[in-house]
C-alpha positions in Angstrom: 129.0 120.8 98.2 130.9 118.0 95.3 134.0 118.6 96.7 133.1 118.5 100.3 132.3 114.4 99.8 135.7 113.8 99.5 135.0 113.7 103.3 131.9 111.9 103.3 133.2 109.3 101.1 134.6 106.1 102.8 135.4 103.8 100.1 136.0 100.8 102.4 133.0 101.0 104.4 129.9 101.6 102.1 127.1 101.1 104.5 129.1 104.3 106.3 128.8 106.5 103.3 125.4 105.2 102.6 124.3 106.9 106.2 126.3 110.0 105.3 124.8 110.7 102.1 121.2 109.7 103.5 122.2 112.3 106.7 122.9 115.3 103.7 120.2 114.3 101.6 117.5 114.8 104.3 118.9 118.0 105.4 119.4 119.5 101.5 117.5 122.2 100.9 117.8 122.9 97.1 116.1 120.2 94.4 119.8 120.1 93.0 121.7 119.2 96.2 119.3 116.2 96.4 119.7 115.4 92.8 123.6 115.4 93.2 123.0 113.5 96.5 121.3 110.9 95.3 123.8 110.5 92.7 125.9 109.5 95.0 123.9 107.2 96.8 123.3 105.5 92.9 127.0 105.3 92.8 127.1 103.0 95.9 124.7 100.9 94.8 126.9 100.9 91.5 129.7 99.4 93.6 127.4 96.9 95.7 126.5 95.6 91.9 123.0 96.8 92.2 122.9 98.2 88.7 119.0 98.6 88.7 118.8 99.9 91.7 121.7 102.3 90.8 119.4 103.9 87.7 116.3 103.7 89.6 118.0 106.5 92.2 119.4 108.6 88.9 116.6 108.4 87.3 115.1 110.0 90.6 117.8 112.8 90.1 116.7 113.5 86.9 113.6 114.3 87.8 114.4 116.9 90.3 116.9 118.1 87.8 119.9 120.7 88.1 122.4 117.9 88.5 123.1 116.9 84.9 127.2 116.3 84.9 126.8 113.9 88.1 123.9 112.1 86.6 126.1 111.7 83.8 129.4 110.4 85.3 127.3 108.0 87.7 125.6 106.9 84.6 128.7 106.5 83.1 130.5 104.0 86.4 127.5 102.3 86.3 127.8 101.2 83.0 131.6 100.3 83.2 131.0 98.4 86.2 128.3 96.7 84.6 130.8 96.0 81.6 129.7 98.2 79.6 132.8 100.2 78.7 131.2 101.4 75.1 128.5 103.1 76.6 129.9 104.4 79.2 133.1 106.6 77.4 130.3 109.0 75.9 129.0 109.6 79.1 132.1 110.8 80.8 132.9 113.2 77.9 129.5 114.6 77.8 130.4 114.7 82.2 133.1 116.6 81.6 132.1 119.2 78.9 129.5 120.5 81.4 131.9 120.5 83.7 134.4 122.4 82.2 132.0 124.9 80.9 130.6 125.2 84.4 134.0 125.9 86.3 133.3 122.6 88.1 137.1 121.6 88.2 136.4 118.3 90.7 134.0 117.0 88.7 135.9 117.8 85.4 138.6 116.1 87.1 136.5 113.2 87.8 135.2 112.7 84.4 138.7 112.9 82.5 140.0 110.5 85.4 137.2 108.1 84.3 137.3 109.0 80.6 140.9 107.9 80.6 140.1 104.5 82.2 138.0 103.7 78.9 139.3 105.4 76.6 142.2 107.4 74.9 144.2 106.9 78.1 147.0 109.6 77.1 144.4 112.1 75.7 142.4 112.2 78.6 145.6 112.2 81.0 146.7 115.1 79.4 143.1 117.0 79.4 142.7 116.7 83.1 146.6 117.3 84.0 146.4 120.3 82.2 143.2 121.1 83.7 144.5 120.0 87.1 147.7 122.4 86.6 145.5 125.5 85.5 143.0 125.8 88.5 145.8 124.9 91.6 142.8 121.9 92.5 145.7 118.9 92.1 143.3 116.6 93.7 142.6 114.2 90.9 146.1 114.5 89.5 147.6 111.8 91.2 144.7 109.4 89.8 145.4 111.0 86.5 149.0 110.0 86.5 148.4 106.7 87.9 146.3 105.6 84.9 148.7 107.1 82.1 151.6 105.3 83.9 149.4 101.7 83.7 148.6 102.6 80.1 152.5 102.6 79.4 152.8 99.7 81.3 150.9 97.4 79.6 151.8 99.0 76.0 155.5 97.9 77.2 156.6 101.7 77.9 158.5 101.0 81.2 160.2 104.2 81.2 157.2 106.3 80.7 155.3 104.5 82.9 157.8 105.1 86.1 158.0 108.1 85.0 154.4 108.3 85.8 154.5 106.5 89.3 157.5 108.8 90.3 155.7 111.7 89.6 152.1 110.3 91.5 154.5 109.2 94.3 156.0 112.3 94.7 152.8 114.1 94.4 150.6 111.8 97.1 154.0 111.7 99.5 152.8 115.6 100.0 149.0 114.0 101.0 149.1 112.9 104.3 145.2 112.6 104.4 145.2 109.6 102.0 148.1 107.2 103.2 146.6 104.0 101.0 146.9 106.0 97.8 150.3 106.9 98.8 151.3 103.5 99.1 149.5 102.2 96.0 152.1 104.6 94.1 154.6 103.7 96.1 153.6 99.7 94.9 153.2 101.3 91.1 156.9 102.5 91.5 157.9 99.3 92.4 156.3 96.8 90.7 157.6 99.0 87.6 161.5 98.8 89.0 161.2 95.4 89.0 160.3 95.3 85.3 163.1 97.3 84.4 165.3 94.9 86.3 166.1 97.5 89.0 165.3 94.6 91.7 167.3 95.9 95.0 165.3 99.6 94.3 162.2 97.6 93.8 162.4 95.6 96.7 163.3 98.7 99.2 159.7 100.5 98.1 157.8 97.2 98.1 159.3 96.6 101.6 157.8 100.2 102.7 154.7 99.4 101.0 154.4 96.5 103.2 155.3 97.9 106.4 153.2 100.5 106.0 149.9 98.4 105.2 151.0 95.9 108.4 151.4 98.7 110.6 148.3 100.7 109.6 145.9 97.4 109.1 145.0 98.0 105.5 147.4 94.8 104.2 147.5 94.8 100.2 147.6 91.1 98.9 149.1 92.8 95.5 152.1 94.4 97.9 153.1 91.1 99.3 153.0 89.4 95.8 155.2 91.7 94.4 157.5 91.4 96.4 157.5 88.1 96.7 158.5 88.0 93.3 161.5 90.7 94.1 162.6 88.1 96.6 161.9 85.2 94.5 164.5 87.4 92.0 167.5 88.0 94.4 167.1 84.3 95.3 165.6 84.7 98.8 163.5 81.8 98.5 162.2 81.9 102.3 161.7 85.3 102.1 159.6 84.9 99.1 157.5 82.0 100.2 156.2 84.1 103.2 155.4 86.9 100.7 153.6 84.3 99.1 151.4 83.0 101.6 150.7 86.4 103.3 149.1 87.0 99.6 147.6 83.9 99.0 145.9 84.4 102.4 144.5 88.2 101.3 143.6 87.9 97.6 140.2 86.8 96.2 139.8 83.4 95.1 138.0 84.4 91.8 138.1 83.4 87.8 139.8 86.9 87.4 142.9 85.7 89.6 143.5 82.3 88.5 146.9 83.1 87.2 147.9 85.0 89.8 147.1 82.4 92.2 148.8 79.5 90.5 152.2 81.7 90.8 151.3 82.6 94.3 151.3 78.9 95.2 154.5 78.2 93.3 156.2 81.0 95.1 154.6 79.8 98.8 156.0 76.0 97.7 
């Protein structure tokens, strides 16, 4: 059933999965498919911010019982969501041990993915590639890649890191199911170029990045800044200042983006 919500999943529209979930739930038929149901409606609740309400539902799981890896990872996002990345690392190892020693390769997958995203990045990359690469399921692979790659990043290894985007880009180009992950590499790629003051490759992926999102309605504020900031590079100031705006009319106007704004609005003039 886990790796069937890949289908049920629709991370744009939670109120959507929310029906799905509640639509499977009343028509499971073991104690363990509601258990692993519900935590998935916990996770959703998770990514409303409704923390509580997030354990009340796993604690709910645990009491039917037979679902102990999911009620671990969900235990585990909920936690990092919350802030609490400490807490949460444990959980997703302890997710992934029962996983592996189940044969559960999605949710092993999963829980090295997450594992990765608070912890030893590179260890936990390489556990799920390698896990990834033994059972022919590549799903979480490209997610895998993606967080090594923004690991090098921001410890300043540029050449690993595209190394990392190439590979993820190359892997989701052969995924036509999940477009927006496609492009998110494609952004990873170039964003990266950029760094490495390869500005006229940078600017041709970011310019497919943003066509793509136009085109298919699913516009990226982080696509437009980027390459505004290619633009702003090659001295196309006019071209840049649209960028600019286009982004500074998408992104969120939080604490988290303060500095990002403030160059947004020098780049829109």
């Amino acid at each position: 059933m886990t790796s069937g919500w890949r289908d049920v999943w629709d991370f744009d529209d939670l109120d959507l999965s929310e029906t799905r979930f509640r639509a499977l739930l009343d028509g499971a038929e073991t104690a363990s498919d509601r258990a692993a149901i519900l935590s998935q409606l916990a996770r959703i609740e998770g990514l409303r911010g409704r923390f509580a309400d997030g354990e009340r539902l796993l604690a709910e799981a645990e009491e039917l019982g037979g679902a102990e890896g999911w009620v671990l990872i969900e235990r585990g996002r909920l936690r990092r969501s919350s802030g609490d990345e400490a807490a949460a690392l444990p959980l997703f190892e302890a997710a992934f041990e029962l996983a592996d020693e189940s044969g559960d390769v999605f949710l092993a997958g999963d829980a090295a993915h997450m594992a990765a995203l608070v912890g030893d990045a590179e260890a936990w990359t390489a556990r799920g590639i390698e896990l990834s690469s033994s059972s022919g399921d590549r799903y979480w692979l490209g997610s895998l890649l993606n967080n090594i790659g923004w690991a090098r990043y921001e410890s300043g290894d540029l050449a690993g890191a595209l190394a990392a985007f190439e590979e993820a880009l190359a892997l989701r180009a052969n995924d036509p199911e999940r477009p927006y992950a496609r492009e998110l590499a494609r952004y990873a790629v170039g964003k990266t170029m950029r760094a490495l003051g390869r500005g006229d490759e940078a600017t041709t992926q970011l310019e497919l990045a943003v066509a793509w999102a136009a085109e298919d309605g699913v516009e990226d504020p982080y696509f437009h800044e980027e390459l505004a900031e290619c633009y702003a590079a090659a001295g196309r100031t006019e071209d840049a200042r649209t960028q600019a705006q286009r982004a500074l009319e998408l992104i969120a106007d939080d604490d988290a983006a303060a500095e990002r704004l403030e160059r947004l609005r020098t780049l829109a003039g």
